[in-house]
Residue frames relative to the residue before (quaternion, step in Angstrom):
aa qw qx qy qz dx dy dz
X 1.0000 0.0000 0.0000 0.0000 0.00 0.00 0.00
X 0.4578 -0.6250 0.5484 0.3148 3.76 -1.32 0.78
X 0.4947 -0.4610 0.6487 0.3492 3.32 -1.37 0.63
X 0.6395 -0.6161 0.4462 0.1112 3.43 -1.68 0.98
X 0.5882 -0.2094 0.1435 0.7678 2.79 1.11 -1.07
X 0.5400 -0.5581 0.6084 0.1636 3.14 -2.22 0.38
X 0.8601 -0.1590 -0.1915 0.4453 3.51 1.09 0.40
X 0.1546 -0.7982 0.5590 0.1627 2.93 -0.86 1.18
X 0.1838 -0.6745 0.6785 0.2256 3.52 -1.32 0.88
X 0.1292 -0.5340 0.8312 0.0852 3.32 -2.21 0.43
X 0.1822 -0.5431 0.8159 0.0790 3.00 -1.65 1.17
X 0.3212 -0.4972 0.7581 0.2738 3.51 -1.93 0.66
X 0.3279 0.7234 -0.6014 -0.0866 3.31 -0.89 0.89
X 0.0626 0.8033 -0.5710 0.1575 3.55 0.97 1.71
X 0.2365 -0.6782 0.6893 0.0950 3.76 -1.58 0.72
X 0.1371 -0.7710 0.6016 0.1577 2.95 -0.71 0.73
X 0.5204 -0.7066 0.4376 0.1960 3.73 -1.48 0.07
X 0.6348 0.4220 -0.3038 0.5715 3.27 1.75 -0.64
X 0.5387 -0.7020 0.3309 0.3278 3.68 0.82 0.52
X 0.2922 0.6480 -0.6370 0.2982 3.47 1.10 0.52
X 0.6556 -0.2693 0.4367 0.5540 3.81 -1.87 0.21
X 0.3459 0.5903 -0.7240 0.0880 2.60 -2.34 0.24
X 0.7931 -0.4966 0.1668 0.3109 3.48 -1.08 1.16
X 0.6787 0.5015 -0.2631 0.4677 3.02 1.15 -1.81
X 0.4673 0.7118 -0.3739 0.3676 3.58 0.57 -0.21
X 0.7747 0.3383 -0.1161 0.5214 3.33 1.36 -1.02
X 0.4978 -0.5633 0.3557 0.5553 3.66 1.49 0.34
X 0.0606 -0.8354 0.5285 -0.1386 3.76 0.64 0.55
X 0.8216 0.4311 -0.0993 0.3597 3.45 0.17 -0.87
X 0.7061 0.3645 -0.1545 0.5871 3.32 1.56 -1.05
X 0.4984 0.5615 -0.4298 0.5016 3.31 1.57 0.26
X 0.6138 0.5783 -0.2556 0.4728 3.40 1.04 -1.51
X 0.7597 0.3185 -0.3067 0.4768 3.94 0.86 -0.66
X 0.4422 0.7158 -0.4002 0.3631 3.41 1.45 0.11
X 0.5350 0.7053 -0.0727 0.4594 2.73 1.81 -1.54
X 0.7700 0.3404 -0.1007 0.5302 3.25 0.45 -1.40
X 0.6505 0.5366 -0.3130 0.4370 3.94 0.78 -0.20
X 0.6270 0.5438 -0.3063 0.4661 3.41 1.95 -0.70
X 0.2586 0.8456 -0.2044 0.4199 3.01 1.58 -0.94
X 0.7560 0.3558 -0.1312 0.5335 2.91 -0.30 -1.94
X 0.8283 0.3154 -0.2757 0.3720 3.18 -0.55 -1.56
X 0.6563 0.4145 -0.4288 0.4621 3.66 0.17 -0.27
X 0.3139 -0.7219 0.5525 0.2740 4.06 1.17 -0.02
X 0.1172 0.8703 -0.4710 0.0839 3.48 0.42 1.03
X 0.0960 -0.7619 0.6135 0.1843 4.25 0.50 0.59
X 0.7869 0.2630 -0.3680 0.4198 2.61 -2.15 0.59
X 0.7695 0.4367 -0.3381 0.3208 4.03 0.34 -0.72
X 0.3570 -0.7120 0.5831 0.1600 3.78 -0.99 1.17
X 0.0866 -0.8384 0.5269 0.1094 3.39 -0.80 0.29
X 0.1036 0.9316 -0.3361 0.0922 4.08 1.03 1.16
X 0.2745 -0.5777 0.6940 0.3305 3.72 -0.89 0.57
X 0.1569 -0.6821 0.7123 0.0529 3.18 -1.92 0.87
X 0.4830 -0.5697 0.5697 0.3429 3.35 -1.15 0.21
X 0.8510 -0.1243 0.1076 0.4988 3.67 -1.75 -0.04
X 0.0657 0.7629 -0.6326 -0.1164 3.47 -0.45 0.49
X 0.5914 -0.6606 0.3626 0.2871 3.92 0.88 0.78
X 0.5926 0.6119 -0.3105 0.4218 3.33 0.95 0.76
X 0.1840 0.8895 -0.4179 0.0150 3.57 1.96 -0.51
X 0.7363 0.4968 -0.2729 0.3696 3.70 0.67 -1.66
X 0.7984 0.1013 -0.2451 0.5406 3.77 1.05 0.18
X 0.8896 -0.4494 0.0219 0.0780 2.31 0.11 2.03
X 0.7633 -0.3539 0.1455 0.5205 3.79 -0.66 -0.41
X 0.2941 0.8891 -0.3441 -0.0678 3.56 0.16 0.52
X 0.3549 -0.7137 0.5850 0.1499 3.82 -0.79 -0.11
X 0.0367 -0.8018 0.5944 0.0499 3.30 -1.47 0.67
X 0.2026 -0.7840 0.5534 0.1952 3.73 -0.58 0.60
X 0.1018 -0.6705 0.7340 0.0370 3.59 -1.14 0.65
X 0.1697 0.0092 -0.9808 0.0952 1.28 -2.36 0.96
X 0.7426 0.5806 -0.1686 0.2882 3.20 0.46 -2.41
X 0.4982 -0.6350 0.5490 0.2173 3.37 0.43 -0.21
X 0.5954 0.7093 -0.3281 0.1863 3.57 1.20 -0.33
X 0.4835 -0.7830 0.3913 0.0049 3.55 -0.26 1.16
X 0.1604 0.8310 -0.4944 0.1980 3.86 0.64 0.95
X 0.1714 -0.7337 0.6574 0.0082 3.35 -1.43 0.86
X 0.1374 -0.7192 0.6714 -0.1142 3.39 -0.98 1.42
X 0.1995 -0.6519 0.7280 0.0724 3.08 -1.69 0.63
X 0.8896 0.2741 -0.0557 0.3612 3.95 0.43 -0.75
X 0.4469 -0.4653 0.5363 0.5442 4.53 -0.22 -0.48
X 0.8144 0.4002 -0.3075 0.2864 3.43 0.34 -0.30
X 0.3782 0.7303 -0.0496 0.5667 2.85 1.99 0.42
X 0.6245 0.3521 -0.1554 0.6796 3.09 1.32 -1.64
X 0.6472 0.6263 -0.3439 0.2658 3.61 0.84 -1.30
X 0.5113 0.6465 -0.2648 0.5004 3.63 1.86 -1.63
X 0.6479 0.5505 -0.2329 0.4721 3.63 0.80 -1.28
X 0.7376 0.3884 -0.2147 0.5089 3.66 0.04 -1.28
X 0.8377 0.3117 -0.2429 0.3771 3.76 0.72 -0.21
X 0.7236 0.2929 -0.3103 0.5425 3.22 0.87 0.00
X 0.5919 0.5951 -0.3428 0.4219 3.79 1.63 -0.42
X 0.8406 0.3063 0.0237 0.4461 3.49 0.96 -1.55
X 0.6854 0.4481 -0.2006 0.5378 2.86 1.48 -0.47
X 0.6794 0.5255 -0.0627 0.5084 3.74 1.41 -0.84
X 0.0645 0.8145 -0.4859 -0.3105 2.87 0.76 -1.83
X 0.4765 0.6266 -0.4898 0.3749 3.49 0.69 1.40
X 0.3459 -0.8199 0.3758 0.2586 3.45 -0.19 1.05
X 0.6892 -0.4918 0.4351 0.3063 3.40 -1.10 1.10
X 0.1618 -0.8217 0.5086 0.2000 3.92 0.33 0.21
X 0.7294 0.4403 -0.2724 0.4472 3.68 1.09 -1.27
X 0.5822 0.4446 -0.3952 0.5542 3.84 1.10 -0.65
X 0.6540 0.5022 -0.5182 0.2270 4.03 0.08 -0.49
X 0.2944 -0.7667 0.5624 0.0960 3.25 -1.32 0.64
């Protein structure tokens, strides 16, 4: 069987209530649809684009992971996601300063 897709992204974009960190804290979510809207427009096959819950990582911040790889990437801005979506998905060379 083909793999579905060749990358899947997860955004953490959990909020907590007791005000510990936590992604959503950093606008998480409107990054994560930033994400997914570039995606689109660039007509990207094979690529998932998924909110996740807690992804156990809160204290640095807003982060994301792409599988297969396992690869583990913290962002703060679109221009960020943008660094990511071109040299990660489009290249395949990981982003070296955004990995965590």
């Amino acid at each position: 069987m083909t793999d579905i897709y060749k990358y899947h992204l997860f955004f953490c974009t959990h909020q907590r209530d007791d005000g510990r960190a936590c992604c959503q804290q950093h606008d998480a979510q409107s990054l994560r649809n930033y994400a997914k809207q570039q995606v689109k427009d660039l007509k990207l096959k094979k690529v998932r684009v998924n909110n996740a819950g807690c992804l156990n990582r809160c204290a640095l911040g807003p982060m994301l992971v792409i599988y297969p790889q396992g690869t583990w990437y913290h962002y703060e801005t679109e221009a960020d996601i943008d660094e990511i979506i071109e040299s990660h998905l489009l290249n395949d060379i990981v982003v070296e300063r955004l990995q965590r």
